[in-house]
C-alpha positions in Angstrom: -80.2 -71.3 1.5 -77.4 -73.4 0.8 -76.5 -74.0 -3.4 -77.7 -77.7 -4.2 -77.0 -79.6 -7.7 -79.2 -82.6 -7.1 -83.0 -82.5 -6.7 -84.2 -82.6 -2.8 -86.2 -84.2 -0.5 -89.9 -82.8 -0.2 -89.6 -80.0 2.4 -92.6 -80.0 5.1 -92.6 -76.1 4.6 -92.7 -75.9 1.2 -96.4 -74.4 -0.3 -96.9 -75.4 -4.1 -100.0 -73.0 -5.5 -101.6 -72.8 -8.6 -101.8 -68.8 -8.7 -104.0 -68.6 -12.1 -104.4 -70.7 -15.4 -100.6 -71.9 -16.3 -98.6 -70.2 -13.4 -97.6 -72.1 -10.6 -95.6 -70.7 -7.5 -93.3 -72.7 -5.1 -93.0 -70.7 -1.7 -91.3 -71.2 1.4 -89.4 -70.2 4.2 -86.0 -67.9 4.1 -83.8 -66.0 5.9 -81.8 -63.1 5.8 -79.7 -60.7 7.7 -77.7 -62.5 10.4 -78.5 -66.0 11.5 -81.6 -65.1 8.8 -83.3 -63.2 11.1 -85.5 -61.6 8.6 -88.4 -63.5 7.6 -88.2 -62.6 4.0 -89.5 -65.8 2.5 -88.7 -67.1 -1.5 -90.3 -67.9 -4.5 -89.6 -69.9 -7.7 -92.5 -69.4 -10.1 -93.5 -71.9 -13.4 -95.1 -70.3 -16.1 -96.8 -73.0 -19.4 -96.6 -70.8 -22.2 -99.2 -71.5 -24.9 -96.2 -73.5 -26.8 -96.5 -76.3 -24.3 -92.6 -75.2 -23.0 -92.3 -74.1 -19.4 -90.9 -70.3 -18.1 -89.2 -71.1 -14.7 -87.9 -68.3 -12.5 -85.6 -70.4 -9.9 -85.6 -68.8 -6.7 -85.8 -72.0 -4.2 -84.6 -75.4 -4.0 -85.9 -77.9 -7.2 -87.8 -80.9 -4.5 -89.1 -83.8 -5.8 -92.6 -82.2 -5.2 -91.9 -78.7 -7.0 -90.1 -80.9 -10.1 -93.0 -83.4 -10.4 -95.4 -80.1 -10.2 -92.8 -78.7 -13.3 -92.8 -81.5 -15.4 -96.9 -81.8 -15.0 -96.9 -78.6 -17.0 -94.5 -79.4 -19.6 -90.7 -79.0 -21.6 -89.2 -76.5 -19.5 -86.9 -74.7 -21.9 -85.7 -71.7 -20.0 -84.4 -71.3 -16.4 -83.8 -67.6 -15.4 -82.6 -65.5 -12.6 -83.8 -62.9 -12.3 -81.5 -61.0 -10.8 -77.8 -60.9 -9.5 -78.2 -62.0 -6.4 -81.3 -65.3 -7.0 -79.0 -67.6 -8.4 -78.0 -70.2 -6.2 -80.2 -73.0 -7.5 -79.8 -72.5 -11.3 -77.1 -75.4 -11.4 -79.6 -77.5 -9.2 -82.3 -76.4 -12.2 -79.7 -76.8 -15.0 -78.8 -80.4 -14.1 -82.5 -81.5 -13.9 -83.2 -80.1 -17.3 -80.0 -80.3 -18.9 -81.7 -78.8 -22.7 -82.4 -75.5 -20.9 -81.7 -72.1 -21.6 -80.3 -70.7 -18.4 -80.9 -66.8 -18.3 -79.4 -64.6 -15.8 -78.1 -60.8 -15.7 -74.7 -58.7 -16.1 -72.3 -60.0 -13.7 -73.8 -63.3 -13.4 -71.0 -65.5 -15.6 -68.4 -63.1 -13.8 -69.8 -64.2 -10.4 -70.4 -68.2 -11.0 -67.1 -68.7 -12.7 -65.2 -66.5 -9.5 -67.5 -69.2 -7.3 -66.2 -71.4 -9.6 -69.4 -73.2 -10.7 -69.2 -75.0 -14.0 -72.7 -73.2 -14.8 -73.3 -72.2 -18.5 -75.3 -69.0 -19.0 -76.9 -68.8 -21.7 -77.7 -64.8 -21.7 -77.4 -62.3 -19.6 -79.8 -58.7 -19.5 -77.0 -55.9 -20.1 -74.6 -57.4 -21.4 -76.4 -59.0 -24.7 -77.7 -56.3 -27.3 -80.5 -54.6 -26.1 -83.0 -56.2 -28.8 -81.8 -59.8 -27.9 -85.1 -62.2 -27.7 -84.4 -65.4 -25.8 -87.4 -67.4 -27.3 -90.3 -66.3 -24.8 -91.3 -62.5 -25.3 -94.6 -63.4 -27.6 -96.0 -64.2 -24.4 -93.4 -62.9 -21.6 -92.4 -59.7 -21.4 -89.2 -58.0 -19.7 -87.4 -54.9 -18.2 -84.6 -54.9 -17.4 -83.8 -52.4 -14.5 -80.0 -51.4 -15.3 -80.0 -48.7 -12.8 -80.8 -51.1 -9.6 -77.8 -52.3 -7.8 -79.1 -55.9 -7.7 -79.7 -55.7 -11.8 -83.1 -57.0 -11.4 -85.6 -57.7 -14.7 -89.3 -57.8 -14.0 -91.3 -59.9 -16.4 -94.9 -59.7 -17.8 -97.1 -62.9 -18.5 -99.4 -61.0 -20.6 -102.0 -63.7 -21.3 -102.7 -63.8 -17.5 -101.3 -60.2 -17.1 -99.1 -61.2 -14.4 -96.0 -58.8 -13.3 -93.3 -61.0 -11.9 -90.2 -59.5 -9.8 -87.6 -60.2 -7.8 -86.5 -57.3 -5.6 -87.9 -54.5 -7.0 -90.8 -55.2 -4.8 -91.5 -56.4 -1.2 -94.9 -57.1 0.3 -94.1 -58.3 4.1 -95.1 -60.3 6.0 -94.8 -63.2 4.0 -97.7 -65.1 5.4 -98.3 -68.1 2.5 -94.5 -68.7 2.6 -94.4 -69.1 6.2 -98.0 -70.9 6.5 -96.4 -74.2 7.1 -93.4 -72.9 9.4 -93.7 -72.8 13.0 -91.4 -69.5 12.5 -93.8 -66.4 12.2 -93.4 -64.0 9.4 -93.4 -60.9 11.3 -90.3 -58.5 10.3 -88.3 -57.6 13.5 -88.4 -54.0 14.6 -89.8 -53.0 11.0 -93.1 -54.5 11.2 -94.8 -54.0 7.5 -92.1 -54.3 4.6 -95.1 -53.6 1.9 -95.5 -50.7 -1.1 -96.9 -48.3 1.5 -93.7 -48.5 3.7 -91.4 -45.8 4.0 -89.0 -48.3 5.2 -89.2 -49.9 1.7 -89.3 -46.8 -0.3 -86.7 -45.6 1.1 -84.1 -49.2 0.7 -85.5 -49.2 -3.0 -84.4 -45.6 -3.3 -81.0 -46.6 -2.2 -80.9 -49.6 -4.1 -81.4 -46.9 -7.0 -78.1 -46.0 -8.2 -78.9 -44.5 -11.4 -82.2 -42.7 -10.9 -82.8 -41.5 -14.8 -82.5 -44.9 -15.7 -84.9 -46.2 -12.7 -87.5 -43.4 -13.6 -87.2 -44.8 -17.5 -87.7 -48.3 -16.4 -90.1 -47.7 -13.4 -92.2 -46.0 -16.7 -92.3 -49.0 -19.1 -93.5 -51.2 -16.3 -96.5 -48.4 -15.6 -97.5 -48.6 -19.4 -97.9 -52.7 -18.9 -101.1 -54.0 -18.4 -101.3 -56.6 -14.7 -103.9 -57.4 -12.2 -101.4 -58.9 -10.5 -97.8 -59.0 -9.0 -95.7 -62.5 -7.8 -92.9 -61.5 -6.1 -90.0 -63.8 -4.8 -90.5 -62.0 -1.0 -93.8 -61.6 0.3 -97.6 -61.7 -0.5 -98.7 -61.6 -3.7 -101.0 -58.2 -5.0 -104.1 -59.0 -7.1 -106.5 -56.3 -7.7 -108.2 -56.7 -11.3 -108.6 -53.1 -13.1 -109.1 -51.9 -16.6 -107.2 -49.3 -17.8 -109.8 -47.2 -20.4 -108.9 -43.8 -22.4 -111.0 -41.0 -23.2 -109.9 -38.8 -25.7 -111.0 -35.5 -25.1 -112.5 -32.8 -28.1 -110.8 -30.0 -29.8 -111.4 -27.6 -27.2 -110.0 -30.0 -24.2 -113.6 -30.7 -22.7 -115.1 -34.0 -21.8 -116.4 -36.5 -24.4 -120.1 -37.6 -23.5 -118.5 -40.9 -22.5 -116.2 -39.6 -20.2 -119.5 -37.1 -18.9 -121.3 -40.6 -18.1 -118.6 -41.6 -16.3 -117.6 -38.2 -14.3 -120.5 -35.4 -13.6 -117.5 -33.2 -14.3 -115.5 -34.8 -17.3 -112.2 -35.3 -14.9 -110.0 -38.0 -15.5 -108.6 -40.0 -14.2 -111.5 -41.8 -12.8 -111.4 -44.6 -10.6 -114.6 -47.1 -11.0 -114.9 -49.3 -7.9 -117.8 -51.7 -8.2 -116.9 -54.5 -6.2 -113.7 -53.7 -4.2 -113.6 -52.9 -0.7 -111.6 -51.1 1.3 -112.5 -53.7 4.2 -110.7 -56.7 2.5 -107.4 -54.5 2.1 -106.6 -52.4 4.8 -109.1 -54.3 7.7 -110.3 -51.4 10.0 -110.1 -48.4 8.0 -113.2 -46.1 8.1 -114.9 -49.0 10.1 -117.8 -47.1 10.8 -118.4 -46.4 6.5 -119.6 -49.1 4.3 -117.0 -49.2 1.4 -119.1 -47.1 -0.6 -119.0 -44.3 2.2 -115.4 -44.5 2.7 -114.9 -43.3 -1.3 -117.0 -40.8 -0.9 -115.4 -39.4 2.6 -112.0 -39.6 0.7 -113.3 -38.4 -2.7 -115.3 -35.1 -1.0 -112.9 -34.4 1.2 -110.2 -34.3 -1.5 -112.7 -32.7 -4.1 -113.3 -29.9 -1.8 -109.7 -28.3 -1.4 -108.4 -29.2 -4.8 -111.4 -28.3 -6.8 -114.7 -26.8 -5.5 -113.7 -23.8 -3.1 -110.3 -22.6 -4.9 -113.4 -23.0 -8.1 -115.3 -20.3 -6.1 -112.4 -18.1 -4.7 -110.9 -18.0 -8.1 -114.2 -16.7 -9.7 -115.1 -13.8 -6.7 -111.0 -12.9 -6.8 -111.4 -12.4 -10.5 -114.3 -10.0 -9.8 -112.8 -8.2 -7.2 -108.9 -7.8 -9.1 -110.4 -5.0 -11.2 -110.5 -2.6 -8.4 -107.1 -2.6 -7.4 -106.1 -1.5 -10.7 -105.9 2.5 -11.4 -109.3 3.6 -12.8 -108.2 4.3 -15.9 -107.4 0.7 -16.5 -110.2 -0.5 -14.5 -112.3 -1.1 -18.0 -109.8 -3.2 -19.3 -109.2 -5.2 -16.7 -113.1 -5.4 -16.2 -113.3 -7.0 -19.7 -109.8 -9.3 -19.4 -111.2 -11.1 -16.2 -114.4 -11.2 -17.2 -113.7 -12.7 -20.2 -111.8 -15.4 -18.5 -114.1 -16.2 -16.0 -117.1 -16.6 -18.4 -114.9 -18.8 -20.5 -113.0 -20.9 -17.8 -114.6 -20.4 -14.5 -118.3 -19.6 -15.0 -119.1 -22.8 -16.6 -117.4 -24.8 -14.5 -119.9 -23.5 -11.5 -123.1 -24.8 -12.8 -121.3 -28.4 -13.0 -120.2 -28.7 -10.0 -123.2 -27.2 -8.4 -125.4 -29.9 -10.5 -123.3 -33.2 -9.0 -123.6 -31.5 -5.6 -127.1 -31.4 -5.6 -127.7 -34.9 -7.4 -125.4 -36.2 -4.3 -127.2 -34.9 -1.5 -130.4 -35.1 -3.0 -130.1 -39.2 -2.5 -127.8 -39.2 0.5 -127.8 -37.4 4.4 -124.2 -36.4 4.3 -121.8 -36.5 1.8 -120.7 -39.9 2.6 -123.0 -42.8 1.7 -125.0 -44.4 4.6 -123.1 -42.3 7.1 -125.0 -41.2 10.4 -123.4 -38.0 11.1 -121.1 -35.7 9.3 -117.4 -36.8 8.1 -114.1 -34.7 7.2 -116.3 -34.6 4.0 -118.5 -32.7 5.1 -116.6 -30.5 7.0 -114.5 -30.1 4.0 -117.5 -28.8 2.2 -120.0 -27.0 4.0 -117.7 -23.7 3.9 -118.0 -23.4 -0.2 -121.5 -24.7 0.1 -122.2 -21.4 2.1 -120.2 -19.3 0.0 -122.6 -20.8 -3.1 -125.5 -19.8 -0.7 -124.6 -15.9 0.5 -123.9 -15.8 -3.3 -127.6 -17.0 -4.4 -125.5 -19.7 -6.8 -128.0 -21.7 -4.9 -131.1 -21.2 -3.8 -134.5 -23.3 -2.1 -135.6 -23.2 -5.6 -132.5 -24.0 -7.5 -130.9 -26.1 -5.2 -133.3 -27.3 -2.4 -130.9 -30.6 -1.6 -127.5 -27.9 -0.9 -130.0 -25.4 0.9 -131.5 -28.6 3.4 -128.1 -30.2 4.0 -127.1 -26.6 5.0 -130.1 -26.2 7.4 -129.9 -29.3 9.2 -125.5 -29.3 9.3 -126.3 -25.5 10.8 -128.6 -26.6 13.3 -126.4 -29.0 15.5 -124.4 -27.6 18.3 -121.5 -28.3 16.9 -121.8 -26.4 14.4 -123.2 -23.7 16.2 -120.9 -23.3 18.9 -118.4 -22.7 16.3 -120.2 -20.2 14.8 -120.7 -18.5 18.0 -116.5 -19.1 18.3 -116.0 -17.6 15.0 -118.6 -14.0 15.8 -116.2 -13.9 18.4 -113.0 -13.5 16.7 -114.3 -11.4 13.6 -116.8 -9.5 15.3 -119.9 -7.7 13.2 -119.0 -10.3 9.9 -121.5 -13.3 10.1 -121.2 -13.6 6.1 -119.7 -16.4 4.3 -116.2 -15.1 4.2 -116.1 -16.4 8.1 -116.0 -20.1 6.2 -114.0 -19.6 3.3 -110.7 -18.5 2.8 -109.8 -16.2 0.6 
């Protein structure tokens, strides 16, 4: 994109949005890499603050369409860039609205005057004081990333708790700002440019050159509050949460509050009424309603890190006595015992409790699911272990004992039993299913 200092003609591929009450985004096509080979895509974004002036990051070309969109909103009073590298159109922005703060970052003023543009700026992140306000932090706020090699600031619109950046972020393709182009948005050779890429993590890694100051800043960005992120390159993320914390009692247990929330008082706790996994990743765990596909990850996980090493830990404690010499076998007897009923012994009951609540309503352990998942091969070897160890019973636990019974009864299951006689013969206990 060439520098301009006038105002343009509309451009055919230019897509004007109204993202949510206030904010505006102007997207369109861009290039980069050789001949701009690389769809990458840009994005100015227009914020009304509740002062009646207008927030403009200035990221594409100022057409007659985006400026009469501007001036709809308002006074624009500040023009930023937020970054060292999206810059070309702040003289284009400047000349339209003259009474503009232009604010850019360090290296900015060095880099227009050696380009020798007659471009006031007005500020700059890292080179003014640290505490400097420019007029708009009651309702925008800003971090300024001092460690990245671009210099790049991500901003907060807190009233619509909207996180804004530049290139700290990526989320390719860039679908909306190629909607109008007969050029498509797929990235050569990389494919997906998103959060989940390793190809991103790892140019963003590079891109860090001072990693203590990245991990500093990357953590005063987490402590904001968004539901959604605009970035110049790419699709824009928008999933609305609610952050909420329960402070535990004296003794580190679970409040009642967090106990309504979580059978077993852990934290943190994801509550996902209304978002499914469908509408974000299309295809994954196809054959599980959204509801299913939580549980298949959240049993499957639960399993490893918390039920069976839960059981393990409590029949190792038992056992660690008798490796000690007798004479210290007493002692021992009482230290481990004393730990278990404390930290481990309570902790069964729990666990056992949701279990049995769960399957008491539901087949398997994911919701609505016809057969058995990596959930519930995940768990059926600590459910056994519960079972050889009369934890549960028909009578305590006749949901556990019936899940058991029917996962026992298909082939599958039973071929691998027959497998497992096989390899360890004379030992059909429990111990065949759990590792110790």
């Amino acid at each position: 994109m060439p520098s301009q200092d006038t105002v343009l003609p509309n451009l055919p591929d230019l897509v004007i949005r109204e993202v949510t009450s206030g904010i505006w985004t102007f997207s369109c096509p861009f290039g980069r890499g050789p001949f701009g080979f690389l769809p990458w895509g840009g994005r100015s974004t227009a914020i009304k603050l509740s002062t009646g002036d207008v927030w403009v990051l200035a990221s594409t070309p100022l057409t007659a369409d985006t400026k009469s969109t501007i001036d709809g909103l308002g006074s624009v009073k500040w023009i930023i860039a937020p970054d060292i590298v999206h810059h070309l159109f702040l003289g284009q922005y400047k000349k339209a609205y003259p009474e503009a703060i232009v604010v850019g970052v360090q290296g900015l003023r060095e880099k227009k005057k050696k380009n020798k543009e007659d471009l006031v700026i007005d500020g700059e992140y890292g080179s003014d004081p640290a505490d400097t306000l420019y007029g708009f932090e009651d309702e925008i706020k800003a971090c300024y990333f001092s460690g990245f090699e671009n210099k790049d600031v991500a901003f907060l619109h807190t009233p619509t708790k909207t996180l804004i950046v530049a290139d700290l972020l990526f989320n390719l393709p860039a679908n909306e700002q190629y909607s109008k182009s007969k050029t498509s948005p797929k990235v050569p050779i990389i494919g997906k440019f998103n959060p989940e890429s390793g190809t991103l993590q790892r140019l963003l890694w590079t891109l860090g050159k001072d990693k203590s100051a990245m991990r500093r800043d990357a953590n005063t960005v987490k402590e904001w509050e968004f539901e959604r992120i605009v970035m110049c390159h790419g699709e824009e993320l928008n999933v609305p949460y609610l952050v909420k914390k329960y402070q535990r009692l004296p003794n580190q247990k679970a409040p009642p509050a967090l106990l309504d929330v979580h059978p077993l008082g852990k934290s943190p706790v994801i509550e996902d009424y209304d978002t499914e996994a469908e509408k974000y990743n299309p295809g994954m765990k196809s054959n599980l309603s959204a509801e299913g596909a939580i549980d298949d990850l959240y049993y499957t996980t639960y399993a490893e890190s918390t039920f069976i090493p839960l059981i393990v830990t409590q029949r190792k404690l038992a056992r660690f006595a008798g490796f000690a010499p007798w004479y210290l076998r007493p002692i021992f007897r009482y230290i481990l015992g004393a730990f278990s009923e404390m930290y481990i012994d309570p902790e069964i009951p729990n666990n056992v409790k949701m279990i049995e609540d769960h399957l008491s309503e539901n087949d398997w352990f994911a919701r609505g699911s016809q057969g058995p998942t990596s959930a519930d091969f995940a768990m059926i070897r600590g459910l056994e272990a519960l079972t050889a160890a009369k934890i549960a019973t028909l009578e305590t636990c006749p949901a556990i004992v019936g899940y058991l019974q029917k996962a026992q009864a298909r082939p599958a299951y039973q071929a691998r039993r027959e497998a497992t006689k096989e390899r360890r013969p004379g030992d059909s206990s429990a111990q065949n299913h759990i590792h110790e």
